[in-house]
C-alpha positions as CSV (number, residue, x, y, z in Angstrom):
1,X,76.2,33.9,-26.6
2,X,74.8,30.9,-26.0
3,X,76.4,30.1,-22.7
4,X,75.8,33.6,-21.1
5,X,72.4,32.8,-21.7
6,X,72.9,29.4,-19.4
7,X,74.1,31.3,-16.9
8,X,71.1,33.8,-16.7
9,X,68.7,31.1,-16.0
10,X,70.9,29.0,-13.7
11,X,69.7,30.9,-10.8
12,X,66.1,29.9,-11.7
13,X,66.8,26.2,-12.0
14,X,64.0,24.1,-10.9
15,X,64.5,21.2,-8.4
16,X,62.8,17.9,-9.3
17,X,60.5,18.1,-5.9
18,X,59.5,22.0,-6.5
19,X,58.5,20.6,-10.4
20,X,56.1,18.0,-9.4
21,X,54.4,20.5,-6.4
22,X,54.0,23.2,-8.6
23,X,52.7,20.7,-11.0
24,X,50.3,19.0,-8.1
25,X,48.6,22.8,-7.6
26,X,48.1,23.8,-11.1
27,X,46.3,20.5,-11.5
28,X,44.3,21.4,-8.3
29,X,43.6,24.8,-9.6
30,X,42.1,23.7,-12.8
31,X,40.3,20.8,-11.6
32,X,39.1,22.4,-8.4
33,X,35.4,21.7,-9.2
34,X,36.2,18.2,-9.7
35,X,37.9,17.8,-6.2
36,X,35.1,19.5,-4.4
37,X,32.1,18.2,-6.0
38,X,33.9,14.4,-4.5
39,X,32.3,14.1,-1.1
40,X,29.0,15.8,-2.2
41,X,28.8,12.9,-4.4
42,X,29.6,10.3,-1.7
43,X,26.9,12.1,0.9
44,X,24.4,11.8,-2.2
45,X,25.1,8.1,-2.3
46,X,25.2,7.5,1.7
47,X,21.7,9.0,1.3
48,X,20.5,6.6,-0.9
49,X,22.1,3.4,0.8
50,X,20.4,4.1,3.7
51,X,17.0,4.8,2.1
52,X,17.1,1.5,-0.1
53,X,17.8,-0.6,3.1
54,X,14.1,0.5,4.2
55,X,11.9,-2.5,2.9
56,X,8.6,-1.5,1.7
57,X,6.5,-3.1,4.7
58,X,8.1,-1.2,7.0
59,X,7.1,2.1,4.6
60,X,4.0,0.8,4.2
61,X,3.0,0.4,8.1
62,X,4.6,3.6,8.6
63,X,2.0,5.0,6.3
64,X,-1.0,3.0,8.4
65,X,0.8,2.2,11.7
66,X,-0.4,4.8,13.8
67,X,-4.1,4.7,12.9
68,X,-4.1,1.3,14.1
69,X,-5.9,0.7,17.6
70,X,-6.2,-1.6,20.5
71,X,-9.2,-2.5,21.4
72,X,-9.9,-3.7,25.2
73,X,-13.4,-5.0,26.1
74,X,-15.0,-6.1,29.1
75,X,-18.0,-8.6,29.6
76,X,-20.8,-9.4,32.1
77,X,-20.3,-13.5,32.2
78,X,-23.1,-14.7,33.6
79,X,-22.9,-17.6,36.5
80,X,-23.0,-21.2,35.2
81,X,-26.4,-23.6,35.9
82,X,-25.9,-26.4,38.8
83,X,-27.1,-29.8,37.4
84,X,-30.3,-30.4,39.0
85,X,-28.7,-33.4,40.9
86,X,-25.5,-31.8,42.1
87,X,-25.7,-30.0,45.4
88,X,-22.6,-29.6,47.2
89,X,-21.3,-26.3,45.9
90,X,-25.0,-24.9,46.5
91,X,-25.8,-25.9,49.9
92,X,-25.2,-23.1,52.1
93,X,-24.3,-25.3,55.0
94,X,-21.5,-26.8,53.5
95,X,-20.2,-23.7,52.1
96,X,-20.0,-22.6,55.9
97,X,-18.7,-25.8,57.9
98,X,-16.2,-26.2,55.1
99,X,-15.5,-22.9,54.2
100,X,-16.0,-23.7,50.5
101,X,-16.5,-21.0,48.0
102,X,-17.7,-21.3,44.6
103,X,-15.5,-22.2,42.1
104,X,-14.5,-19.5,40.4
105,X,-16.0,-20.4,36.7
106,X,-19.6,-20.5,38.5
107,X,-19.5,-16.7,39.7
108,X,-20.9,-13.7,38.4
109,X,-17.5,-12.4,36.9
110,X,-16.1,-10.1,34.3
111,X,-14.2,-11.4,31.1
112,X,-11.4,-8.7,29.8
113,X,-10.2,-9.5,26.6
114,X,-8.7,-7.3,23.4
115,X,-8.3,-7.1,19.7
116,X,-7.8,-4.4,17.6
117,X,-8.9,-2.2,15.1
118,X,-8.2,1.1,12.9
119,X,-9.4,4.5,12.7
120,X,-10.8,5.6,9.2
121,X,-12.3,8.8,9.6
122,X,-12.2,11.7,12.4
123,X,-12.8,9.4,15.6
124,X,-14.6,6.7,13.5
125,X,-12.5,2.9,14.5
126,X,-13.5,0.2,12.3
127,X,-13.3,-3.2,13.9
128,X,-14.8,-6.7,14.1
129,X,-18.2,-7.5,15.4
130,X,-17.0,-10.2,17.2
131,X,-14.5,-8.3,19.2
132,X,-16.7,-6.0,20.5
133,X,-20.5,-8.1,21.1
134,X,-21.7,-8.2,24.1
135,X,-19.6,-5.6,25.4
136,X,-20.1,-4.0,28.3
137,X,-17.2,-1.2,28.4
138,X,-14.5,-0.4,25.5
139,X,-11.3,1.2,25.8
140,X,-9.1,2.1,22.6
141,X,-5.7,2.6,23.2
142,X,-3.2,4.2,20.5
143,X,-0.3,3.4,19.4
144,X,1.6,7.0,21.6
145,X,-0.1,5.4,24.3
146,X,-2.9,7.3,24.5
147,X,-6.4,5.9,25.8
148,X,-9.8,6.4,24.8
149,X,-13.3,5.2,26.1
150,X,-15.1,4.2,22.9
151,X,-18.7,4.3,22.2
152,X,-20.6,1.7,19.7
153,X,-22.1,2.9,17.2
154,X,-23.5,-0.1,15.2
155,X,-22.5,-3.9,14.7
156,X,-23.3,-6.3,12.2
157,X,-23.0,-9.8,13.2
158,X,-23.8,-11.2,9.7
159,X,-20.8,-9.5,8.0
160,X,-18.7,-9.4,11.0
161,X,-18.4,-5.7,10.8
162,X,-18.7,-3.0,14.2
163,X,-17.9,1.0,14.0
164,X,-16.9,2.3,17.5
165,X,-16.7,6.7,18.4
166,X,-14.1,7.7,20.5
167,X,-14.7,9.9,23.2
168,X,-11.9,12.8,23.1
169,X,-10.6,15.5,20.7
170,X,-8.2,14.8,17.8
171,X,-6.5,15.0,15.9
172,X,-6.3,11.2,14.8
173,X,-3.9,9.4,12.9
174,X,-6.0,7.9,10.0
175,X,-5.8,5.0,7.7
176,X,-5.6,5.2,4.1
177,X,-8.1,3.4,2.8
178,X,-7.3,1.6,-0.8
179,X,-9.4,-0.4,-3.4
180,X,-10.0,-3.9,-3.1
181,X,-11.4,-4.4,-6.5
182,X,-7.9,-3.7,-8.1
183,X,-5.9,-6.7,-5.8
184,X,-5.1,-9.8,-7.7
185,X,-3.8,-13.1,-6.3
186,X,-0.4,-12.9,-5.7
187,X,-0.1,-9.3,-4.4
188,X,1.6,-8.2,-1.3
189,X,-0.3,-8.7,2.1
190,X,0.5,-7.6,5.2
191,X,-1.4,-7.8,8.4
192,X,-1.2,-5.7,10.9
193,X,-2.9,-5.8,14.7
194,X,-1.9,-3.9,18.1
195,X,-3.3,-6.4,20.6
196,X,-1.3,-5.2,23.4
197,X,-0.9,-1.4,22.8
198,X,1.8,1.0,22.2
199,X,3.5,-1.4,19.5
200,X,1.9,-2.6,15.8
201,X,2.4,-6.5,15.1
202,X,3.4,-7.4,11.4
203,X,3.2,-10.4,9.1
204,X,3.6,-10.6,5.6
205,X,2.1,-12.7,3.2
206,X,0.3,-12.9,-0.3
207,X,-3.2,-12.9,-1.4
208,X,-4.1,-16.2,-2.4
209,X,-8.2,-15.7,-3.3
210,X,-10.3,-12.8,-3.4
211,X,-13.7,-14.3,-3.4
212,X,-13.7,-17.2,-1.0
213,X,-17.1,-17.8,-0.3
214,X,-17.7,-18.2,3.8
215,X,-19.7,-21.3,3.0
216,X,-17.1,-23.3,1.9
217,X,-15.3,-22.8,5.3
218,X,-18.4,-24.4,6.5
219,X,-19.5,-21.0,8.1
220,X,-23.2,-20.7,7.2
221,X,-24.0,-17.6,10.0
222,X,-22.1,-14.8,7.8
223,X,-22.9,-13.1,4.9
224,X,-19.5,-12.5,3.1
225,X,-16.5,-12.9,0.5
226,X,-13.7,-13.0,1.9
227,X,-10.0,-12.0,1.0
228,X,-8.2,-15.2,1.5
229,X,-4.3,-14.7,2.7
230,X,-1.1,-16.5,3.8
231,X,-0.5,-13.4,5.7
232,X,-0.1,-14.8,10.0
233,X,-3.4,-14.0,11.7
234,X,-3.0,-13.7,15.6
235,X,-5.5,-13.8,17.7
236,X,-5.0,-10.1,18.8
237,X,-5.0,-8.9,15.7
238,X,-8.3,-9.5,14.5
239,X,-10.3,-6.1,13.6
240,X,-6.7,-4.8,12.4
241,X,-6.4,-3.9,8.5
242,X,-4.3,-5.7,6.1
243,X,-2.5,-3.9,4.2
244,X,-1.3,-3.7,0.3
245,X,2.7,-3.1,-0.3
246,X,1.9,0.6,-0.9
247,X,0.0,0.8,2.9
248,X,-3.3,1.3,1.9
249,X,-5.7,-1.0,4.0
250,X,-7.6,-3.5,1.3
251,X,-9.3,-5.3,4.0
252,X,-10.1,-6.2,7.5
253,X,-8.8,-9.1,9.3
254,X,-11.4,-11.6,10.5
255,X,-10.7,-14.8,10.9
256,X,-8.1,-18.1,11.1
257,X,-8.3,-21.4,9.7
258,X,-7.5,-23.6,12.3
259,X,-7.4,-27.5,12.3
260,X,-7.2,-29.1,8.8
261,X,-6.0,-26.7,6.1
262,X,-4.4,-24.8,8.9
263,X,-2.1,-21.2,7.9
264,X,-5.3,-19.8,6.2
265,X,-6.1,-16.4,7.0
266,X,-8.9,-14.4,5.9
267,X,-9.8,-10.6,5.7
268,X,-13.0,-8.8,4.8
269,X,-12.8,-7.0,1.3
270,X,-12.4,-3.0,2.8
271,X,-15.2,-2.3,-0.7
272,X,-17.4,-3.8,1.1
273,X,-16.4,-3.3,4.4
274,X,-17.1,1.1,3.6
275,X,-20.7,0.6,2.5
276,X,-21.3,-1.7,5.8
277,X,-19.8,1.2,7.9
278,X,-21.6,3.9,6.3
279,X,-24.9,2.1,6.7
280,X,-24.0,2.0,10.8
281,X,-23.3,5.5,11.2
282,X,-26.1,6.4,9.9
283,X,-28.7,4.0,10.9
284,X,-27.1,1.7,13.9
285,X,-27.7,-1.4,12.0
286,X,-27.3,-2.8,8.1
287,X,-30.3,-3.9,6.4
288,X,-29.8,-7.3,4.2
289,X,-32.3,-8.2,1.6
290,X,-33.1,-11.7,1.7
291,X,-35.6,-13.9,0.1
292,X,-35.1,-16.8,2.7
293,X,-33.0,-19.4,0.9
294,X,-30.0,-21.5,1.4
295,X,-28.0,-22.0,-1.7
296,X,-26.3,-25.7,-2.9
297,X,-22.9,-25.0,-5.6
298,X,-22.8,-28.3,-7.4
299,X,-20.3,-29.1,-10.1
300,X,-20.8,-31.3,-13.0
301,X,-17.6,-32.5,-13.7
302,X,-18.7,-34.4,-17.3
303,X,-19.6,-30.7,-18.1
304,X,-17.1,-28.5,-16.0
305,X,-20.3,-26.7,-15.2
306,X,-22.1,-25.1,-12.5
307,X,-25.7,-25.1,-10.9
308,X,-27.3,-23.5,-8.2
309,X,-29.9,-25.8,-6.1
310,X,-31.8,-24.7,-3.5
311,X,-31.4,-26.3,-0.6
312,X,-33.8,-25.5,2.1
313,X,-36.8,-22.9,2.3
314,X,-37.3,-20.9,5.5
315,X,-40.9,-21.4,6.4
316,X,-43.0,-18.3,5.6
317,X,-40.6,-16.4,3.7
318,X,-40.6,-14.2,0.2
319,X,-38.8,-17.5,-1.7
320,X,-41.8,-19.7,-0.2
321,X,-44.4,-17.2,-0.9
322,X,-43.3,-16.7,-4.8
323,X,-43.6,-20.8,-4.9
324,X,-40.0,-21.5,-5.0
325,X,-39.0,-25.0,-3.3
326,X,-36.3,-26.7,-2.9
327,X,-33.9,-28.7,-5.6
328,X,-35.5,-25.4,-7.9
329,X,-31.8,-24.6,-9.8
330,X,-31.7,-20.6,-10.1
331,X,-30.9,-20.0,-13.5
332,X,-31.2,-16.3,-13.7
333,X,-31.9,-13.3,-11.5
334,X,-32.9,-10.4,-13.3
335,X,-30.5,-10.2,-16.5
336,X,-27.5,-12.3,-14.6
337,X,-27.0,-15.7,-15.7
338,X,-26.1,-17.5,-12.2
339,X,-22.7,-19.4,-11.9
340,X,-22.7,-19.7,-8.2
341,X,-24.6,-18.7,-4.9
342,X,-22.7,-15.5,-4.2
343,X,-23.9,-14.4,-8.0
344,X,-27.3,-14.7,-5.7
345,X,-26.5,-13.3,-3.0
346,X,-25.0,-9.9,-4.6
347,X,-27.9,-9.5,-6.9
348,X,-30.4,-9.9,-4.3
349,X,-28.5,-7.4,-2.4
350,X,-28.5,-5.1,-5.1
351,X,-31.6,-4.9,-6.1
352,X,-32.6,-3.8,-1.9
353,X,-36.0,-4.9,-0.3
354,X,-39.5,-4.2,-0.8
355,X,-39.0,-4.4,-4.9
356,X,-39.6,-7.1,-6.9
357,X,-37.1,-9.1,-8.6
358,X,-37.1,-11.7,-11.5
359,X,-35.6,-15.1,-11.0
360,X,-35.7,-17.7,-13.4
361,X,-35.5,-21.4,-12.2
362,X,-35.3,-24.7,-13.8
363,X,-37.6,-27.1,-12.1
364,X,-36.8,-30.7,-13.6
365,X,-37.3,-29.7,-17.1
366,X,-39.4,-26.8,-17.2
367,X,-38.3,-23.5,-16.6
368,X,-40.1,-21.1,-14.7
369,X,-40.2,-17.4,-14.3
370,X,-40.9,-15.9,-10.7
371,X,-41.0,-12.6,-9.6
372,X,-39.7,-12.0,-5.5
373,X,-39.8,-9.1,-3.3
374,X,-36.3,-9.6,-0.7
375,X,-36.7,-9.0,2.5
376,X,-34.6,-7.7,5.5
377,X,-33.1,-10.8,6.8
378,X,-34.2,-9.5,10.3
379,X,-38.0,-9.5,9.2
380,X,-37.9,-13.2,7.9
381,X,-39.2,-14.6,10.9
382,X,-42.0,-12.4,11.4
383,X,-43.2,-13.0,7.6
């Protein structure tokens, strides 16, 4: 019995290669979800590679890039004074036998020269003051290569601030504009500037001070705190934002320490920089209330404290007319206890002009109670 059965099945006997296929495509069968799903899965994390070798500056100026401006100016330069004793270049005569021709720095001439800027609202470019003053034409160039003529709408020398319109239709690339009161020291920076068109420049940095006061750069013309950065400042690329890692513009660059303490960059807090803005659109000029002092920080190091001395009093002023004089140390100013001048500053500034003020001062060892009415800085010298 047995062995008739082994002969039935002897026509069905299995070769070792047949075995392990059939074997092979019943595991296919049953695992066929696992074999397909194999190269989605290596797509997937293709995908990813690439997107984790993008740094976050370059997402971050991809964000801002394109709102970012050049800024092209040209100004009437004025020919130079002869010395009263020179006469060669200025005698006709000579000009003719010689054929001499003015030198080229004594002629009525045009000076070209750019920086850059950012557009923050529907045609609106925010830029420097000092990019733009004195300018006779403007020409804002994008970064697709489109250019602009650009109209000025206000400038503020004292905070280094100008708003320019452009003349065309949108619509425009615009920054996002972030908070500055929620950087800290040691945050991302990164400047950016488009001094010569069609491509942004980049530098990277860190913030190293938010409230360095423009006074102890020995600047005493401005009216400022300034964002202090390691971030590369070119030349071209002042009136260009700096950015935070996320690409939201925290401030506007302004200005480069050059000479001793050299590598120091410095941008204008974008907080502040807004409520300058607004103020040009819609009056062409910022008023600054003033009471017509200039303000000595001292330090007593026995102590580790602070004082605030005045220094000088401009002649004719509020500060003169309340009876404050100089070496007076401002103590108070309404219900703020004064730590340094730019305490003074901002609360003067708050409080706006034509209303009084309290200021409490310490004059040798009495103390004295004052009340001030600020003025706009531009009407202190016809008080």
């Amino acid at each position: 019995m047995f062995l008739k059965r082994a002969k039935q099945i002897k026509p069905y006997k299995l070769t070792l290669k047949k075995l392990i296929f059939l074997s092979y495509l019943t595991f296919g069968l049953f695992n066929k979800s696992n074999v397909l799903s194999l190269p989605v899965a290596n797509k997937n994390l293709a995908a990813k590679s690439r997107i984790s070798t993008i740094s976050f500056i370059t997402k971050a100026v991809k964000k801002t890039g394109s709102s970012v401006v050049t800024i092209e100016t040209e100004r009437f330069v004025k020919n130079k004074q002869f010395p009263s004793d020179s006469r060669f270049f200025i005698d006709p005569y000579f000009e003719r036998f010689f054929g001499f021709q003015l030198p080229l720095e004594n002629q009525p001439q045009i000076e070209q020269s750019q920086g850059s800027g950012f557009i923050f609202e529907d045609g609106l470019v925010m830029t420097n003051a000092h990019v733009v003053n004195g300018s006779k034409k403007l020409v804002v160039g994008l970064s697709n290569g489109a250019k602009y003529r650009g109209k000025l709408i206000g400038e503020d020398l004292l905070t280094d601030l100008a708003v320019i319109k452009l003349e065309g239709k949108g619509p425009w690339p615009k920054a996002i504009l972030g908070d500055s009161t929620k950087i800290e020291v040691g945050d991302w920076a990164i400047a950016v500037g488009n001094p010569f068109g069609l491509e942004n420049t980049v530098t990277l940095g860190i913030i190293s001070n938010l409230n360095r006061n423009v006074s102890q750069l020995g600047i005493y013309d401005k009216k400022f705190d300034l964002i202090q950065t390691d971030a590369a400042i070119n030349p071209g690329n002042s009136g260009g934002p700096l950015l935070n890692s996320e690409g939201e513009v925290i401030g506007i660059n302004t200005l480069i320490r050059s000479g001793p303490g050299a590598g120091l960059s410095f941008a204008i807090p974008i907080n502040k920089a807004k409520k300058i803005a607004a103020q040009l659109i819609k009056n062409g000029r910022v008023i600054h209330p003033m009471i017509g002092v200039r303000l000595i920080d001292e330090t007593y190091f026995e102590t580790n404290k602070s004082i605030v001395k005045v220094g000088y009093v401009v002649p004719n002023s509020p500060a003169e007319k309340s009876g404050i004089i100089v070496n007076d140390i401002i103590l108070k100013i309404g219900e703020k206890d004064i730590n340094n001048s730019s305490d003074v500053v901002n609360e003067v500034s708050n409080n706006g002009i034509n209303k009084f003020i309290n200021i409490t001062l310490k004059r040798k060892n009495k103390i004295i109670k004052l009340k001030v009415k600020p003025s706009d800085i531009n009407n202190l010298s016809k008080e």
